[in-house]
C-alpha positions in Angstrom: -67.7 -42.1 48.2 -71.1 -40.1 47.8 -69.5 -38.8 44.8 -68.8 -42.1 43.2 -72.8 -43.1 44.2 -73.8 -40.9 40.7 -71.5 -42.7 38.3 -72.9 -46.0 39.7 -76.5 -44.8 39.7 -76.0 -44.9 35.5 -75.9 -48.5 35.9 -78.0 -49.5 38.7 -81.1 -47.8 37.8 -82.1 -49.9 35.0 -81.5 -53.0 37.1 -83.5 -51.4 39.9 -86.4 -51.4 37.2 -86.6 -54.8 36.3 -86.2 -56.2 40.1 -88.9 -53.9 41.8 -91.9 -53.5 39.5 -92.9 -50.6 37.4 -91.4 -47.6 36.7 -95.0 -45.9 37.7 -94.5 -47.3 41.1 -91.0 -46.3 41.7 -91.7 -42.8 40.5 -94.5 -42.7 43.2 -92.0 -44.0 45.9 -89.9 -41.6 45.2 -92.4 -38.5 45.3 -93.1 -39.6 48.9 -89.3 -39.7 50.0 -88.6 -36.3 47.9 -91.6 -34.6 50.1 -90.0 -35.8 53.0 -86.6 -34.8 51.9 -86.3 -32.8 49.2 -82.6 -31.5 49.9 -81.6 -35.1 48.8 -79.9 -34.8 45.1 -79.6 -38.5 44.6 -83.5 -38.4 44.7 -84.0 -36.0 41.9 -81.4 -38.0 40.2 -83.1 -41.5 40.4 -86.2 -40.0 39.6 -84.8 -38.1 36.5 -83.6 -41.1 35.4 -87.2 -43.2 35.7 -88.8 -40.4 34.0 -86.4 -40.7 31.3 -87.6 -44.5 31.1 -91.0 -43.3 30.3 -89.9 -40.4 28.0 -91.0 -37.7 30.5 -87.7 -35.6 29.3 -89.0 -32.2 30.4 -89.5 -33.8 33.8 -86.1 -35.4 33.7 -84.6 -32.5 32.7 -86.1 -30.1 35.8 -84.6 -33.1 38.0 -81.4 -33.2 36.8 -80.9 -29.5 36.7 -82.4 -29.9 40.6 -80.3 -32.1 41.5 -77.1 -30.2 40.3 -78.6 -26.9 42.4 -78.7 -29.0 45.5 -75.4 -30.5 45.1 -72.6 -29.8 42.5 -71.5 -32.6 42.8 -74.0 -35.1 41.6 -71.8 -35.3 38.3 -74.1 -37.9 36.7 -76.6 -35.4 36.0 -74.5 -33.6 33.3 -74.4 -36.9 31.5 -78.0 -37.1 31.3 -78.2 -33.6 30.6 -76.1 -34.2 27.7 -78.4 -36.9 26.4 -81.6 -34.7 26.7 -79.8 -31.6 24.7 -78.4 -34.2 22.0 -82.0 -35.5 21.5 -83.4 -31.6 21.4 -80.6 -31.2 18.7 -78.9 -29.1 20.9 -75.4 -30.2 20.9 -73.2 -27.3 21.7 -74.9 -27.2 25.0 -74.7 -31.2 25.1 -70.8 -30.9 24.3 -70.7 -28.6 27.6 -72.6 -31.1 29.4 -70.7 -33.8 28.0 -67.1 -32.4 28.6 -68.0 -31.4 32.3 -68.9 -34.6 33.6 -66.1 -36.1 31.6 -63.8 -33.4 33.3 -65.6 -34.5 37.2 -64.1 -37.9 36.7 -61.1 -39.1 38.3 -60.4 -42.5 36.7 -63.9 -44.0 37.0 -63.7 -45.7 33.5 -67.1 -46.7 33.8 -68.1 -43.1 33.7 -65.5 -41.8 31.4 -66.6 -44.9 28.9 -69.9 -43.5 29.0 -69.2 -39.6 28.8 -66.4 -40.7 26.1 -69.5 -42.7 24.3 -71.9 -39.9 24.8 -69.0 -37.2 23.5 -68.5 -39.6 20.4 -72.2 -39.5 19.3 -72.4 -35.2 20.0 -69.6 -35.0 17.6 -71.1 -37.3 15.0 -74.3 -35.2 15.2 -72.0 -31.9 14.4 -70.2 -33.9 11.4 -67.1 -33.6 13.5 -66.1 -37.3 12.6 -62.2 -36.9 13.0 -63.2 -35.9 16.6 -66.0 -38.5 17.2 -63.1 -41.1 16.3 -61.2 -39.7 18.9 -63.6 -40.2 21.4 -65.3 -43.5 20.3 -61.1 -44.3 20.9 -60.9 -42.9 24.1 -64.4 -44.8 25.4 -62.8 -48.0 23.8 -59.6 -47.4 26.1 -61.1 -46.9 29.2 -64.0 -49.8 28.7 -63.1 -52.8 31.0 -65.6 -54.7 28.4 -66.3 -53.2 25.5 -69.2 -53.7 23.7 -69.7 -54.5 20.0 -71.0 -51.3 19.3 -67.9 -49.8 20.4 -66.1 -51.0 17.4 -69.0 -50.4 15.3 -69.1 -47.1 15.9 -65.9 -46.3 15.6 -65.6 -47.3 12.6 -68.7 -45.6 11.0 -66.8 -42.3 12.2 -63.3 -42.9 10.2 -65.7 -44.4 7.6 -67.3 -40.9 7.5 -64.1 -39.0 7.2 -63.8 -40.2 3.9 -62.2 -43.2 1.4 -58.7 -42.0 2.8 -59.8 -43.6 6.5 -61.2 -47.1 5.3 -58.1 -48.8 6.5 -59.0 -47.3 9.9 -62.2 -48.6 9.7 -60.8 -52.2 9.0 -58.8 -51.5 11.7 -61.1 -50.7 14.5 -63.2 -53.7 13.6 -60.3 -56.3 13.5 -59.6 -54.7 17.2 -62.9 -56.0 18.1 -63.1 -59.3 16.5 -59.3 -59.9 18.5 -60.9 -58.6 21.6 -64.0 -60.2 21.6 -63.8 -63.3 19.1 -65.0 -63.4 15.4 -68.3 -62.1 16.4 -70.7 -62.1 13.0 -71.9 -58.3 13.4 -67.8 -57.2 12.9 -67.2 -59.8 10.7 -69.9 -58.6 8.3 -69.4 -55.4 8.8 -65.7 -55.6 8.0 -66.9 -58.4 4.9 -69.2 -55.1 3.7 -66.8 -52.6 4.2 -64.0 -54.2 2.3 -66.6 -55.3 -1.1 -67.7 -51.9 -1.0 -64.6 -50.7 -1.8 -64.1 -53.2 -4.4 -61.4 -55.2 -2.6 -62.7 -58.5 -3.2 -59.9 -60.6 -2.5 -60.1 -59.4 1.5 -63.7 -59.7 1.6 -63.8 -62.9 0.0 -61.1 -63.8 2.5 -62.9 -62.7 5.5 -66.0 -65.0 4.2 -64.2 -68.1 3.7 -62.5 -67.4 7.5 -66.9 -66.9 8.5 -67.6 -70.2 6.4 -64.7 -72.1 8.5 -66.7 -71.8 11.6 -70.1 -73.4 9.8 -72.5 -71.3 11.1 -75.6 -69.9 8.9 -73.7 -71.2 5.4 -76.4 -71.3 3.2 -76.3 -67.2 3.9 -72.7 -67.0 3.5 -72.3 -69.2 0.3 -74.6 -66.9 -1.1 -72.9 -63.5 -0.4 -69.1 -65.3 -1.6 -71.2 -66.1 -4.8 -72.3 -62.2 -5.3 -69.0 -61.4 -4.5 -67.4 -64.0 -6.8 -70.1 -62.4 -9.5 -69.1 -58.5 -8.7 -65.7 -59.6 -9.3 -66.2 -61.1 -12.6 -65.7 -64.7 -11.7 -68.8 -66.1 -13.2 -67.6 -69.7 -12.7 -66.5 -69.6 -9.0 -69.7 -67.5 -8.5 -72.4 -70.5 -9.7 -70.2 -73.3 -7.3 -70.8 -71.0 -4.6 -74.6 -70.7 -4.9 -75.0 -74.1 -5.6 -73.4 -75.0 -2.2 -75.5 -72.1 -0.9 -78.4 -74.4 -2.3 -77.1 -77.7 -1.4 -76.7 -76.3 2.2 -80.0 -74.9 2.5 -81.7 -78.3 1.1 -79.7 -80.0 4.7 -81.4 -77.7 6.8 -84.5 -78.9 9.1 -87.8 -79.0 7.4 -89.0 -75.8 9.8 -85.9 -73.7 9.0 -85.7 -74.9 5.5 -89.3 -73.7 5.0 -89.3 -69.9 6.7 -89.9 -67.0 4.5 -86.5 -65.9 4.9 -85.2 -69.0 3.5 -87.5 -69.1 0.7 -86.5 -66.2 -0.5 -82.8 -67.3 -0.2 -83.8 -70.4 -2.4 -85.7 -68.0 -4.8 -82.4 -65.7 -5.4 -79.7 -68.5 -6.1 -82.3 -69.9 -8.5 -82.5 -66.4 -10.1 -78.3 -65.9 -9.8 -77.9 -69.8 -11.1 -80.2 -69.4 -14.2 -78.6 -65.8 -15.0 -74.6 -67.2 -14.4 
């Protein structure tokens, strides 16, 4: 049970922030119980993790390595080891950190989502990307809910290994939208994947699907017109920006009049009068 206590200290602390006060505060709270008993590794370990909060890394650091002296144990401190070695551009020694706490665990998938993450992002750094896919896999696997980024990530590795992955990339991204609806950060990234690559017929496909659920249109008639234009259908491309501009023109007065918008208006009136 104690050991369990570090893998659930990476997601309590930040909550222990937000209800009890300032970070200052809690770091001076914990001064006074680490005087009093300084043989305590979960101390060092709650106050490594505040001083990360204020980017007091050397200070984290000497508390995390503390904490490991006192207690071999306190397995969450390799993780955050492994973060402070990444961020030094140290990551051999943060892919030792990394694979030891991964190695401590015994089916916490909280922790081995996070030291599977944490792995993912070491191996990035090296330009390892066949083995950051791996683990951005494995983190995906053992996440009970998986985050956005998850997918994202993953995808940016196979999309690094070269042209030959790009159907991975698709892939990984249509796992997320399945898992977690058609949420507009995959979709678009699947959308800019797919043009890039100069399959315009699946990207365009993917749009109208985006389009079908009615949300930010003007935005999206625009990018099927580009589309339409990159792929050399000049008169498809000018019904879809003026729907991008008949949408826009149905928008409220205080949306229709932001500068993002106006710069919208300004670009199909440049696209219409070039088309």
């Amino acid at each position: 049970m104690r050991s369990l206590f570090f893998i659930v200290l990476l997601a309590l602390v930040p909550v222990q922030l937000s209800a009890h006060g300032l970070v200052h505060d809690q770091i001076s709270k914990l001064n006074h119980e680490i005087h009093h008993h300084p043989d305590q590794a979960d101390l060092y370990l709650q106050r490594g993790r505040l001083y990360l909060e204020e980017a007091r890394d050397r200070e984290a650091q000497q508390d995390f390595e503390r904490a490991l002296q006192l207690d071999r144990n306190a397995r969450a401190a390799h993780y955050f080891l492994g973060q402070l070695a990444l961020k030094r551009d140290e990551p051999d020694l943060a892919l030792r950190h990394a694979e030891t706490f991964i190695a401590s665990l015994h089916g916490e998938r909280g922790g081995l989502t996070r030291g599977y993450r944490l792995l993912g992002e070491i191996y990035s750094h090296q330009q390892a990307f066949d083995r950051a896919a791996d683990a951005y896999r494995a983190a995906i696997v053992q996440a009970e809910s998986p985050q956005p980024e998850y997918f994202l990530d993953l995808a940016d590795a196979c999309l690094n290994q070269g042209a030959g992955h790009l159907d991975e990339a698709i892939a990984a991204l249509d796992d997320g939208i399945r898992r977690l609806g058609p949420l507009t950060v995959l979709q678009d990234k699947a959308v800019e994947i797919e043009s890039r690559a100069g399959r315009f017929d699946a990207a365009l496909q993917r749009l109208d699907a985006m389009i079908a659920q009615g949300q930010r249109l003007p935005e999206l008639y625009a990018r099927q017109g580009r589309l339409l234009l990159a792929a050399g259908r000049t008169d498809a491309a000018r019904e879809s920006f003026q729907l991008a501009l008949a949408r826009l023109d149905s928008l409220p007065a205080a949306r229709r009049e932001t500068a993002a918008m106006r710069e919208l208006r300004g670009s199909l009136q440049a696209q219409l009068s070039g088309t």
